[in-house]
C-alpha positions as CSV (number, residue, x, y, z in Angstrom):
1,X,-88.3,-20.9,-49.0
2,X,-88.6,-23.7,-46.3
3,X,-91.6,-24.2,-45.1
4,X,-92.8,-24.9,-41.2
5,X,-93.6,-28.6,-42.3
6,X,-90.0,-29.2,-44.0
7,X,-88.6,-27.9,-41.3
8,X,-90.0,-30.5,-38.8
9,X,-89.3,-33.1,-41.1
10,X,-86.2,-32.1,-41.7
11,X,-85.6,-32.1,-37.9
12,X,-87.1,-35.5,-37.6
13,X,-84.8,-37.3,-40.1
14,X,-82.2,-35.8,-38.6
15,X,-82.8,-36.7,-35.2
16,X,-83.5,-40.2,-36.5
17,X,-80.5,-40.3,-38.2
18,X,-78.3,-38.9,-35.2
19,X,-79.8,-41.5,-33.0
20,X,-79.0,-44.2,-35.1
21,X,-75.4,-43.3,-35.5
22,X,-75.0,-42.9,-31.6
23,X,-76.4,-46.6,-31.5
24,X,-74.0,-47.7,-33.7
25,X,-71.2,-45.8,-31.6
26,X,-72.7,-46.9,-28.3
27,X,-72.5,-50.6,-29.9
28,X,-69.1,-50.2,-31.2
29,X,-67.7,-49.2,-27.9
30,X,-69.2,-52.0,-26.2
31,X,-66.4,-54.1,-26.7
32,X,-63.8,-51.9,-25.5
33,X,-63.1,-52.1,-21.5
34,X,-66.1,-49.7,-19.2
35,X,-64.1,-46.1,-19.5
36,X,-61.5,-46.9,-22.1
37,X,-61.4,-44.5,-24.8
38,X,-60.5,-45.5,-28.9
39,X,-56.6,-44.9,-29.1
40,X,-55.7,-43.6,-32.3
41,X,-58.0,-44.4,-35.8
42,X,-60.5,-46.8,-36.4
43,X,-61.0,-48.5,-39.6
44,X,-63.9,-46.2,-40.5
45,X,-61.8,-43.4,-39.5
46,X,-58.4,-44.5,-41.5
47,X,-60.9,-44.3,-44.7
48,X,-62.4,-41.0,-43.9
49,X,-58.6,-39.4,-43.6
50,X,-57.3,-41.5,-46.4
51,X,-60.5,-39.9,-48.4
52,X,-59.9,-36.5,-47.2
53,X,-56.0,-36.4,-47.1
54,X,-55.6,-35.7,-50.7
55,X,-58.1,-33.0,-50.8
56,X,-56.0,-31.1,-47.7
57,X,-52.7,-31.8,-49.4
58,X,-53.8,-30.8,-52.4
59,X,-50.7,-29.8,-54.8
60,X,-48.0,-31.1,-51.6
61,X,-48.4,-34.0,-52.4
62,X,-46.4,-36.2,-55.1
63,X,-48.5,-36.0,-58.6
64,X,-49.2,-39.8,-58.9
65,X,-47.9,-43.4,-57.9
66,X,-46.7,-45.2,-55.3
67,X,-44.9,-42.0,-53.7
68,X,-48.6,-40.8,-53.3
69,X,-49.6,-43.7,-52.0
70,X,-47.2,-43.8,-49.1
71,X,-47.4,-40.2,-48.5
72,X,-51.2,-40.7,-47.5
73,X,-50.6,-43.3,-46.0
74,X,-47.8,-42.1,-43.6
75,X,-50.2,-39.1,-43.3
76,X,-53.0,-41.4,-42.1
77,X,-51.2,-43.0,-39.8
78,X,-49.8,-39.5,-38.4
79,X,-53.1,-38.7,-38.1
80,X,-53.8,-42.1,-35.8
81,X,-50.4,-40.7,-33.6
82,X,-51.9,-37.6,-33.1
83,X,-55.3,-38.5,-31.9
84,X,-53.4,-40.7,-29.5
85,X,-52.0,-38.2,-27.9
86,X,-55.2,-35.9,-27.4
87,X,-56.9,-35.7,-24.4
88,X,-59.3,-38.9,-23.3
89,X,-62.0,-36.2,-24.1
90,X,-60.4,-34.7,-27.3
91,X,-59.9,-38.9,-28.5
92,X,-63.5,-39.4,-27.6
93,X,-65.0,-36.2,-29.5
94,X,-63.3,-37.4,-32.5
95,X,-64.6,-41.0,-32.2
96,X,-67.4,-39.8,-32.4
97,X,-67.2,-37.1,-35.6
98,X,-65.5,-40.6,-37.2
99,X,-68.5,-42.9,-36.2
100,X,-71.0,-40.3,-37.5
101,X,-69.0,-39.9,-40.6
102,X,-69.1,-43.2,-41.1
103,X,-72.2,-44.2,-40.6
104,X,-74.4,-43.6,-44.3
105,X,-77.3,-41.8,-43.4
106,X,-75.4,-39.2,-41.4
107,X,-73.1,-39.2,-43.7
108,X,-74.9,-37.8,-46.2
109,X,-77.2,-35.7,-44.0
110,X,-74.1,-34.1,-42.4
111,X,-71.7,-34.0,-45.3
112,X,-73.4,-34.2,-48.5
113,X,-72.0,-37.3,-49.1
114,X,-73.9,-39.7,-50.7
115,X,-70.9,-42.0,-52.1
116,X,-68.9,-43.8,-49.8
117,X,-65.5,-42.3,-48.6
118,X,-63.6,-45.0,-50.6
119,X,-66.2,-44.5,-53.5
120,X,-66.2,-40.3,-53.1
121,X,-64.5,-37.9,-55.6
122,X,-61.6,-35.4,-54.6
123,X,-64.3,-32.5,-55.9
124,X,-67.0,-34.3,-53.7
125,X,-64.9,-34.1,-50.6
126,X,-63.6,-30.7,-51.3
127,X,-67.0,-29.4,-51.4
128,X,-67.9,-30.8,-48.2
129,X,-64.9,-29.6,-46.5
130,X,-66.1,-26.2,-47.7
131,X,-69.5,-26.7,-46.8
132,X,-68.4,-27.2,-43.1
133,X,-65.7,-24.7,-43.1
134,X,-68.2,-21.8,-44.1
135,X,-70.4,-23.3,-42.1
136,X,-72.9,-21.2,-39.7
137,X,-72.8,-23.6,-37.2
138,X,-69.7,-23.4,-35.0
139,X,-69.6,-27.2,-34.1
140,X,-69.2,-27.4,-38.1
141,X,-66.4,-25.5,-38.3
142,X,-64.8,-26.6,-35.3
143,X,-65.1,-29.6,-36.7
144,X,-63.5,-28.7,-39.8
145,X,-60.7,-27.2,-38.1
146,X,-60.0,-30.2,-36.4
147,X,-59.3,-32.6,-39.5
148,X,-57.6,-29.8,-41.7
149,X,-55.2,-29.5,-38.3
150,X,-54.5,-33.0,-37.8
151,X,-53.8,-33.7,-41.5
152,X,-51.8,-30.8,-42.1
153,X,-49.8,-31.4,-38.8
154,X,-49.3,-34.9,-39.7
155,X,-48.5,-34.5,-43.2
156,X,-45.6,-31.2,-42.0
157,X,-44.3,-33.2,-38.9
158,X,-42.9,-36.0,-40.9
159,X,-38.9,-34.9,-42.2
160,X,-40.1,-35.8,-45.8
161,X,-42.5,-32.6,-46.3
162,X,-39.5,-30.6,-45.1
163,X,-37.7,-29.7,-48.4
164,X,-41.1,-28.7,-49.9
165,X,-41.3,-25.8,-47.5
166,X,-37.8,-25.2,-46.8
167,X,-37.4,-26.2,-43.7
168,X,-34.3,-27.6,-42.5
169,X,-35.0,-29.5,-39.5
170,X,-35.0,-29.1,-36.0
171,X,-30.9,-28.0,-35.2
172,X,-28.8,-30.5,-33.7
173,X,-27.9,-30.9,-30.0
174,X,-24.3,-31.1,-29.7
């Protein structure tokens, strides 16, 4: 059982942690024009959906080679499309879940992670996806949702995951 004094610890390191990633945020936004919002993925966020595409697509996926390869990366870069159509606010939520992600420390206080995403296994990733989607706390699972959505509707809105689920296409317009 947790006691009082790992609890306020725990809170502390935490709160550390959190302010520290919102630093690096803060400082990463700085160079982006007063008001403007990230458009699409960042660098740090391309990795974390590369890491957790195959985990989401498990079995959709081709088995192995450079099929897989393009898949996820189409798939990443649907993602990138997507967010750039969200809201300013929905764009800037995510920006931030990818900056926290990102950074280490919250990283691994928030997903169990302590490999990088690049570095992470599929079984690592899987379990934190769990983790979050069972989650008690609602932001957690919201949270969740969101990346499982955006990866799933990437990876179904592209004409090349049609077959797969028998879908034909949209009909044509005559």
């Amino acid at each position: 059982m947790i006691t009082r004094r790992q609890f306020i610890k725990a809170g502390i390191v935490g709160g550390a942690a959190l302010a520290a990633a919102g630093l690096f945020y803060s400082r990463s936004l700085k160079e982006a024009p007063a008001g403007a919002v990230p458009q699409g993925l960042t660098l740090p966020g391309r990795a974390i959906v590369a890491a957790i595409v195959p985990v989401v697509l498990a079995g959709a996926l081709p088995a192995s080679g450079e099929a897989r390869k393009q898949a996820v990366a189409r798939t990443v870069d649907g993602v990138g499309v997507a967010v750039s159509g969200l809201s300013a606010a929905a764009q800037k939520e995510l920006a931030e879940l990818f900056a926290l992600l990102g950074f280490a420390p919250a990283r691994v206080l928030l997903a169990g992670l302590w490999p990088s995403w690049e570095e992470a296994t599929p079984a690592q990733i899987a379990d934190f996806l769990q983790s979050w989607r069972l989650s008690r706390l609602g932001l957690l699972r919201s949270a969740y949702a969101a990346l499982h959505d955006l990866v799933l509707g990437a990876w179904y809105g592209t004409p090349e995951a049609w077959p797969a689920i028998g879908y034909p296409g949209p009909p044509e317009i005559l």
